[in-house]
C-alpha positions in Angstrom: 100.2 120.5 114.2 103.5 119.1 115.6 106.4 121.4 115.6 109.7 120.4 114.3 112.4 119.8 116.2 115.9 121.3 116.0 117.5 117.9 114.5 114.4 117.3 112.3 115.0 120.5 110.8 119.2 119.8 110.4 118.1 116.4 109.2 116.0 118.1 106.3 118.9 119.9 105.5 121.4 117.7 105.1 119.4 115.2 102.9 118.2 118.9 100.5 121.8 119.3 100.2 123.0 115.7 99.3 119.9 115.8 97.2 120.9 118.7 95.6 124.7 117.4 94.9 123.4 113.9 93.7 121.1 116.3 91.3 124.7 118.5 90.2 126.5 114.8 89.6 123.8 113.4 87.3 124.1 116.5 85.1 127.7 116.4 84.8 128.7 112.9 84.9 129.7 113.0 81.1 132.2 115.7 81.7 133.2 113.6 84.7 133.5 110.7 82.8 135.4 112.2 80.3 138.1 113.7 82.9 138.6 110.0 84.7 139.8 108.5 81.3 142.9 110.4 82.2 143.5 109.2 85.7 144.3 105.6 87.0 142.0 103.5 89.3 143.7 104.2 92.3 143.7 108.1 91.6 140.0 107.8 90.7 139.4 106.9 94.2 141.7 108.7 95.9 140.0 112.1 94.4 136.5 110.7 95.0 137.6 110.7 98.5 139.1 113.9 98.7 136.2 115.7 97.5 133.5 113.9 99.4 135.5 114.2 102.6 135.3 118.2 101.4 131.8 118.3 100.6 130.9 116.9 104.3 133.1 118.7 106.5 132.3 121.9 104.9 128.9 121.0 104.5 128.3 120.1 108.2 129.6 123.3 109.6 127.2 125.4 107.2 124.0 123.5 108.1 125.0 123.6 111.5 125.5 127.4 112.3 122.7 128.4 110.0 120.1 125.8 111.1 121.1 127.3 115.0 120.7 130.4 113.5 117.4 130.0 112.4 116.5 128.5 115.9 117.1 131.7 117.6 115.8 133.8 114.6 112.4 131.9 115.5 112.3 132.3 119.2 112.2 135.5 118.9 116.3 136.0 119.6 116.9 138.3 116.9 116.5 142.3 117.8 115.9 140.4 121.3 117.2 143.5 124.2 119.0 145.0 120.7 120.9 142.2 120.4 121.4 141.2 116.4 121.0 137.4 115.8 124.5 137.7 113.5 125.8 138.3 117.6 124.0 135.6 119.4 125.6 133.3 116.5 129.1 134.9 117.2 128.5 134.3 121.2 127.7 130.8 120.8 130.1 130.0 117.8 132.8 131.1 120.9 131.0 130.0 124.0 130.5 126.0 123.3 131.2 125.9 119.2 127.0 125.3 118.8 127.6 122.4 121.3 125.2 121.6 123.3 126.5 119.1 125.5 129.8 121.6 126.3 130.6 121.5 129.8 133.3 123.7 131.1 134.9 124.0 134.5 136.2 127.9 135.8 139.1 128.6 138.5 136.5 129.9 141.2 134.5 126.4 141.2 131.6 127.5 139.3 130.5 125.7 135.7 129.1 126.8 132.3 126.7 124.8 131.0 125.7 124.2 127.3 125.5 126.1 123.8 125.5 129.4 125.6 127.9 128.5 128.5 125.3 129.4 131.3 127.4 129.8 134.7 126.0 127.3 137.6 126.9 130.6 139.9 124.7 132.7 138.7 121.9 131.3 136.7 121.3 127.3 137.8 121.9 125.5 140.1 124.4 121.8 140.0 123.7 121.1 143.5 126.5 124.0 144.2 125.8 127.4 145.9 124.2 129.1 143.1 121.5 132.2 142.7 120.0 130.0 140.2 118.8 133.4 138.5 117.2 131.2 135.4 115.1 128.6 138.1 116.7 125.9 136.1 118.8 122.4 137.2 121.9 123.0 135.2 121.7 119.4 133.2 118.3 120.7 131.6 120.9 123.2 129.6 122.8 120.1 128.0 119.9 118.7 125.6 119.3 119.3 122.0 116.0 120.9 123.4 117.5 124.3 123.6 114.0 126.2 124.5 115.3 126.0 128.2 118.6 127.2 127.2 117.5 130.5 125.0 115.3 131.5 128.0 117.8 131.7 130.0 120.0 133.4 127.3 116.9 135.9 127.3 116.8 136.0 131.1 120.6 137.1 131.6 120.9 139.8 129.0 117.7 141.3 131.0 120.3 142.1 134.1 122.4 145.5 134.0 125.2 143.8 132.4 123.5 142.0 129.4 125.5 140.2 126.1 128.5 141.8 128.5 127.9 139.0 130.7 129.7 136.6 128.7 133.3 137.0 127.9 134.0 135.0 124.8 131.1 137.8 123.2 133.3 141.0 124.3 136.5 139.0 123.4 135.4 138.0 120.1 132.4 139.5 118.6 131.6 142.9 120.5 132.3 146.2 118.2 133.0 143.9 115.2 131.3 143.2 111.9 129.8 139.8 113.0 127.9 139.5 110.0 129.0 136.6 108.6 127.9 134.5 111.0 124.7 134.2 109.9 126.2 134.7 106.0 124.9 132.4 104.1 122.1 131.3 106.0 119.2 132.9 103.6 117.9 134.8 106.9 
């Protein structure tokens, strides 16, 4: 049986919730019908617009941090070293914004790589000096296949310093009620 992937899964999503708004519009189109008797043309489209450009932003950003929650909830992330999956959400949320292509450069010459922001000092290596703690080439961190990255994620919290290791989680999400970042999400 093939697994499905991480886009496949956001893919599903997206077309259950347009299904599911398509489904809301049929059933109210009279009382819609009824309100644009009242407005020109030009509104008429001008509304239309506002409220579909609504529906998607907001509706991207929900499917997005919920379907990455649900990543992490199935490999095995949640209650992973006592680390809730509401935090691994917050950490990534403020690490790379659920990016996984985010590349960011530090003072001291080292990178982060990817969704979690995995250090090329430390945990893999760019070509750079690097312990390469994780065994990993740093561009295997930058694909939508985030099996590699999660690993890794599981392989640094291992060390004394754990979730502490990254400093967007103890600037943003450490001894706070992080629970709506996986609000929402039906997990």
């Amino acid at each position: 049986m093939r697994s499905i992937t991480h886009s496949e899964s956001k893919l599903s999503n997206k077309f259950r919730h347009l299904s599911l708004n398509w489904t809301m519009f049929k059933e109210n189109k009279q009382e819609i019908k009824a309100d644009a008797e009242t407005f020109s043309p030009a509104e008429i489209i001008m509304r239309t617009l506002v409220v579909l450009f609504l529906v998607a932003v907001t509706s991207a950003e929900a499917l997005e941090r919920c379907a990455w929650a649900r990543t992490l909830r199935d490999a095995g992330m949640d209650g992973y070293r006592g680390i809730s999956l509401a935090n691994w959400v917050c950490l990534t949320q403020w690490e790379s914004h659920f990016n996984t292509g985010a590349i960011n450069h530090n003072r001291d010459g080292s990178t982060d790589y990817g969704i979690f922001q995995i250090n090329s000092r430390w945990w893999c290596t760019d070509g750079s000096r690097s312990a390469n703690g994780c065994n990993i080439r740093c561009s295997e961190l930058l694909t939508d296949n985030v099996g590699l990255a999660i690993n890794c994620a599981k392989r640094i919290v291992r060390d004394p310093q754990g979730i502490k290791a990254w400093v967007a989680w103890k600037d943003h999400c450490q001894n706070r009620d992080v629970s709506s970042y996986i609000a929402g999400c039906g997990l």
